[in-house]
C-alpha positions as CSV (number, residue, x, y, z in Angstrom):
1,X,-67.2,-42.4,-30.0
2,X,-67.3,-44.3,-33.1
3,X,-64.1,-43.6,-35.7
4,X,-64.9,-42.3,-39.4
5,X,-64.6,-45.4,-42.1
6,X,-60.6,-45.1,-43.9
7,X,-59.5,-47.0,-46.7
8,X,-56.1,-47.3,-48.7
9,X,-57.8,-46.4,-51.8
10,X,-58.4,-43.2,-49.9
11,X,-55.5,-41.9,-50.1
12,X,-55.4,-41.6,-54.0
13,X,-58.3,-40.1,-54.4
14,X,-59.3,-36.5,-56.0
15,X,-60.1,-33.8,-53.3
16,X,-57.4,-35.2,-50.5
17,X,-55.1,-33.0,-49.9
18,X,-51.3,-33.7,-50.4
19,X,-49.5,-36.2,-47.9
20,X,-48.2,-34.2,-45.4
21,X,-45.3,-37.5,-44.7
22,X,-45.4,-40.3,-47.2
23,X,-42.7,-42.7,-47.1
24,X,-42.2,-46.3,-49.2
25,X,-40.0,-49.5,-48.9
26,X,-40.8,-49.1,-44.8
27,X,-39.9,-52.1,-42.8
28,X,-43.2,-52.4,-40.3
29,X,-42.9,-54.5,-37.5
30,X,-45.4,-55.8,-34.4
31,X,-42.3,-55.6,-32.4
32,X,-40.6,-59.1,-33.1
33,X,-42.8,-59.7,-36.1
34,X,-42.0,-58.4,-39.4
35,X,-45.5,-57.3,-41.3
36,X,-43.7,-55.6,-44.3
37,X,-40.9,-55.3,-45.5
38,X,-41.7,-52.6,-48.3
39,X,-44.8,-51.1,-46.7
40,X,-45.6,-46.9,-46.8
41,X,-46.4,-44.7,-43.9
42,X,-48.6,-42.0,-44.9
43,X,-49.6,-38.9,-42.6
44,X,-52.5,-37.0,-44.7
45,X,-55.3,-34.7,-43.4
46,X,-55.0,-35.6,-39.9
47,X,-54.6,-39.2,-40.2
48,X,-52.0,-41.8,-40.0
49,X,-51.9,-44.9,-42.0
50,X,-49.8,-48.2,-42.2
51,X,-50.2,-49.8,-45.8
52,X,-48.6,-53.3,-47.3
53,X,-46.5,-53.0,-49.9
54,X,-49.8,-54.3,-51.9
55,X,-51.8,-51.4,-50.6
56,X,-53.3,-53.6,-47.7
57,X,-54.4,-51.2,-44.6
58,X,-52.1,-52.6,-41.4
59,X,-53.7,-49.8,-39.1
60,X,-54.3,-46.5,-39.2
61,X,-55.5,-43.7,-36.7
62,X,-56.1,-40.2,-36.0
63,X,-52.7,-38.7,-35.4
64,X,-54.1,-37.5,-32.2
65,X,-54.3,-40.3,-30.6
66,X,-51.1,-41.4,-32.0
67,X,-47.9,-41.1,-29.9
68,X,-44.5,-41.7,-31.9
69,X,-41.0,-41.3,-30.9
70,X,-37.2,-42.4,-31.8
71,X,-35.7,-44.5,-29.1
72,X,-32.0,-44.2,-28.1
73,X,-32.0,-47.7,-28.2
74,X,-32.8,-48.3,-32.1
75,X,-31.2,-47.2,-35.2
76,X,-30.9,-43.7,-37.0
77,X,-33.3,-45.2,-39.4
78,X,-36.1,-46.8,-36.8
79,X,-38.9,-45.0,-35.0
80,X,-41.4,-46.3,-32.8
81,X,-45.4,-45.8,-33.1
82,X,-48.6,-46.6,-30.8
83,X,-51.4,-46.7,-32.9
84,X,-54.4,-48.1,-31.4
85,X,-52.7,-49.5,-28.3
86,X,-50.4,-52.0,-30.5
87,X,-46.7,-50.6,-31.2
88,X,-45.4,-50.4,-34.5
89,X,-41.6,-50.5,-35.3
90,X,-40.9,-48.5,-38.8
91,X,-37.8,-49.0,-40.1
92,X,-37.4,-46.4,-43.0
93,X,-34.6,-46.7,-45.8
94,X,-31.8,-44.8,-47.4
95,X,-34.1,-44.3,-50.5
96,X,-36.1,-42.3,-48.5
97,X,-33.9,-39.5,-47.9
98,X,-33.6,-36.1,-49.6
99,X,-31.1,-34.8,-50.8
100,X,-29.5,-32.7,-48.4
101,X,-32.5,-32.7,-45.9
102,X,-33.8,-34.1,-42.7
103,X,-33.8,-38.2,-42.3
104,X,-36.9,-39.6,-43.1
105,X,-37.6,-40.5,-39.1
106,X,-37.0,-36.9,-38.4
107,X,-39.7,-35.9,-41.4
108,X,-42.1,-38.3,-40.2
109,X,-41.6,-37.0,-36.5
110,X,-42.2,-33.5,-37.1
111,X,-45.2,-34.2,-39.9
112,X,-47.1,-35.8,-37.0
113,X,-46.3,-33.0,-34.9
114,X,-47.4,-30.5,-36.8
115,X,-50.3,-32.6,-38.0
116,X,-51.3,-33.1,-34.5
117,X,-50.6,-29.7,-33.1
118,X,-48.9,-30.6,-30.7
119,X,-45.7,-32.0,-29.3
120,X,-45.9,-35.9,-30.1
């Protein structure tokens, strides 16, 4: 089953719909390799992308066939992603954070739950 063609520039572009989850100045890392240090995560019509801070696509997937999760192990600020088989570490900042709501982990968790429809 061959996956639809997805591109960065995608993401700004008239007759997307609003990001469900997007967060900036995310640390992405391959596990003991850092990638980014001020990348974006961006959950938007039922897909899930990992962008350089210069807008370069690191991976991105259908958030189906994503499975995401928060560790006990890692910080309040870390989560941990499988997209496409490779695991992601996303390490999302204080800027991040609204005022007197949910972490941004906890955001991004429950956007690609409710993007998914289903329990992730």
């Amino acid at each position: 089953m061959a996956e639809t063609e997805f591109s960065a520039a995608d993401f700004g572009a008239p007759g997307f719909g609003a990001a469900e989850f997007r967060a900036s100045d995310v640390r992405i890392r391959r596990w003991a390799r850092s990638l980014t240090r001020a990348g974006q995560v961006i959950v938007q019509d039922g897909r899930i992308a990992l962008l350089t801070s210069t807008g370069r696509e690191i991976a991105s997937a259908p958030v189906t066939a994503v499975s995401a999760g928060k560790p006990w192990f890692l910080a309040a600020d870390s989560a941990v992603a499988r997209i496409n088989g490779v695991r992601y570490r996303l390490t999302m900042g204080q800027r991040n954070r609204r005022p007197g709501g949910a972490a941004p982990v906890r955001r991004f968790l429950e956007a690609l739950r409710s993007a998914a429809g289903r329990r992730v």
